[in-house]
C-alpha positions in Angstrom: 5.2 -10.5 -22.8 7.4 -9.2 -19.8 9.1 -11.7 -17.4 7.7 -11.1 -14.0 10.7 -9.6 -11.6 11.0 -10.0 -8.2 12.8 -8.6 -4.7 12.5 -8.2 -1.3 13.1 -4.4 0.7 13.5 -4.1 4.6 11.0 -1.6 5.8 10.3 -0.6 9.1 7.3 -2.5 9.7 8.4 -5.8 7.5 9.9 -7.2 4.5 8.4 -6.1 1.4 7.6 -8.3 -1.5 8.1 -6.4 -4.6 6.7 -7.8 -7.8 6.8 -5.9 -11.9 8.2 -5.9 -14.8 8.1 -3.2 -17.9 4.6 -2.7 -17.7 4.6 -1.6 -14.0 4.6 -2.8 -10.3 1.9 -5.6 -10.4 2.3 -5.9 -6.5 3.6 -5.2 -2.8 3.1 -7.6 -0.2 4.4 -7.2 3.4 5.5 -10.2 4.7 6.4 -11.1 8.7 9.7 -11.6 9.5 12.0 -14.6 8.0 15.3 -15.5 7.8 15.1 -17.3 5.0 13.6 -14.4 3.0 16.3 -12.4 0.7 16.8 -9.0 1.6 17.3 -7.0 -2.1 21.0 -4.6 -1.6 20.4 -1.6 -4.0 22.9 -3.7 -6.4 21.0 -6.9 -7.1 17.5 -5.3 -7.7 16.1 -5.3 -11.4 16.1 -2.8 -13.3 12.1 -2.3 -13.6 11.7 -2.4 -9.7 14.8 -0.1 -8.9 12.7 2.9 -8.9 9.7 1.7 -6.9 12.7 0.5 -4.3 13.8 4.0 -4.0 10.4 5.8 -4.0 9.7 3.4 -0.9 12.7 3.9 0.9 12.2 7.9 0.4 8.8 7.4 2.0 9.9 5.1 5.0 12.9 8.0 5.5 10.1 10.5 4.9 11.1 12.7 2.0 8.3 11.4 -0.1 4.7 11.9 0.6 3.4 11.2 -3.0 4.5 8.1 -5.4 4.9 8.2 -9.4 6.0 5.0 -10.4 4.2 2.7 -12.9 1.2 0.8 -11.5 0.2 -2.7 -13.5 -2.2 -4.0 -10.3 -4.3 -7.1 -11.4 -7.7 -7.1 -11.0 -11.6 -6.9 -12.3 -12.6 -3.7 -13.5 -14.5 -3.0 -10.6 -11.3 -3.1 -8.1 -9.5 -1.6 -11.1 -11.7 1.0 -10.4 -11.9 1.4 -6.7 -8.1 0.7 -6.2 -8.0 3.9 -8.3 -10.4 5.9 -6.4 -7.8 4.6 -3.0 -4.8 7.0 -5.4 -7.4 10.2 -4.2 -6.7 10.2 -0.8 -4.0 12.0 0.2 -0.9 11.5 2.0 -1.5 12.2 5.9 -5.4 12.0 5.5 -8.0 9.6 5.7 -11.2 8.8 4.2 -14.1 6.3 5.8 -15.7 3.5 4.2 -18.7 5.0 3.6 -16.9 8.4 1.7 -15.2 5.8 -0.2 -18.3 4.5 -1.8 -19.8 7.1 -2.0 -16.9 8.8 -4.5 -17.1 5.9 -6.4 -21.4 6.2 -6.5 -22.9 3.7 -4.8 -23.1 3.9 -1.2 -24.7 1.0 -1.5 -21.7 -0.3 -2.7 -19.9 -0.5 0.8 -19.0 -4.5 1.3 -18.1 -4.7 -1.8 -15.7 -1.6 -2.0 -14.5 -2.6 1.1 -13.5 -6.1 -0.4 -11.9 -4.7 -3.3 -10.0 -2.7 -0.6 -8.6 -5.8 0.9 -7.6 -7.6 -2.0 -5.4 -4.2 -2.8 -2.3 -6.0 -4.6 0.2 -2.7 -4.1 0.6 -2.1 -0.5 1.6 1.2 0.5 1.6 3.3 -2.9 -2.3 2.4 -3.2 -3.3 3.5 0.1 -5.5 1.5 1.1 -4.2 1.9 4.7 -5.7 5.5 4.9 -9.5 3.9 4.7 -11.0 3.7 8.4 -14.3 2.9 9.8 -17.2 5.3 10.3 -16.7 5.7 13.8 -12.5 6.2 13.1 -11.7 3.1 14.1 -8.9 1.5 12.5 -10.4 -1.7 10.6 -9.7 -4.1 7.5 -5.9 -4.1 7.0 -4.3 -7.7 5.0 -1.1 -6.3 6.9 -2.4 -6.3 10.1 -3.9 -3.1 12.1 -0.8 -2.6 14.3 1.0 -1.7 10.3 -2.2 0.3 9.4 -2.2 2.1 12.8 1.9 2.6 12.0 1.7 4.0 8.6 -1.3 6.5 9.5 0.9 8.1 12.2 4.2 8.1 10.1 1.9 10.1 7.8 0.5 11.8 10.2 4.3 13.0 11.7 3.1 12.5 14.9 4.0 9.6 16.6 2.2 9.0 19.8 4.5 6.9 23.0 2.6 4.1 24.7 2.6 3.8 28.1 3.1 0.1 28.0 
């Protein structure tokens, strides 16, 4: 049995909680901002997380559009199994719901899917974030919709200015 390590990575769009240990990153959390929360320096992050730290910061900077670190997400075997399904979809695309579902064969499936979705324990590197409504809207994101809408256009390379 592994000791569960933790530490904490400045993104652009929050602090992120990084949580692993031998067997694999069991989970990324985004948390809002706090001054009491420690921010990891590349020196004082554990050796098991070091490379998930990295692959993060190369996708923030945007030299990395696809992740290969070890995964160790907690969870039944059916969010095992759509969480899975969420690794398909690739980097700067998007996939409804519905499509969703209906990859893992069950369209009837589609609260349920879309639960599993939001109980995603690995932000970012499991994409849940790329999984919009039927009608494109941007729905369902534990890390609020202004961070879904964020990450979709740094994907996308294309960031649009707001006129307000």
């Amino acid at each position: 049995m592994f000791n569960l390590q933790t530490t904490y990575y400045k993104t652009p769009i929050g602090t992120a909680k990084i949580e692993g240990d031998e067997n694999g990153i069991q989970s990324i959390s985004v948390l809002d901002e706090d001054a009491s929360t420690p921010i990891s320096t590349q020196r004082n992050v554990p050796a098991c997380l070091q490379e998930c730290v990295t692959q993060l910061e190369e996708y923030f900077t945007g030299t990395r559009k696809v992740f290969d670190i070890k995964l160790n997400p907690q969870g039944t075997t059916f969010q095992q199994s759509v969480w899975k399904e969420l690794l398909n979809i690739p980097f700067g695309s998007t996939r409804t719901y519905l499509e969703q579902t209906k990859q893992l064969g069950d369209a009837k499936a589609i609260r349920a899917v879309a639960s599993a979705n939001g109980k995603n324990p690995i932000w970012i590197i499991i994409p849940c974030h790329r999984v919009i409504g039927s009608d494109g809207s941007l729905t369902g994101y534990a890390g609020g919709l202004w961070r879904k809408k964020w990450l979709l256009e740094h994907e996308s390379g294309s960031k649009q200015q707001t006129l307000f």
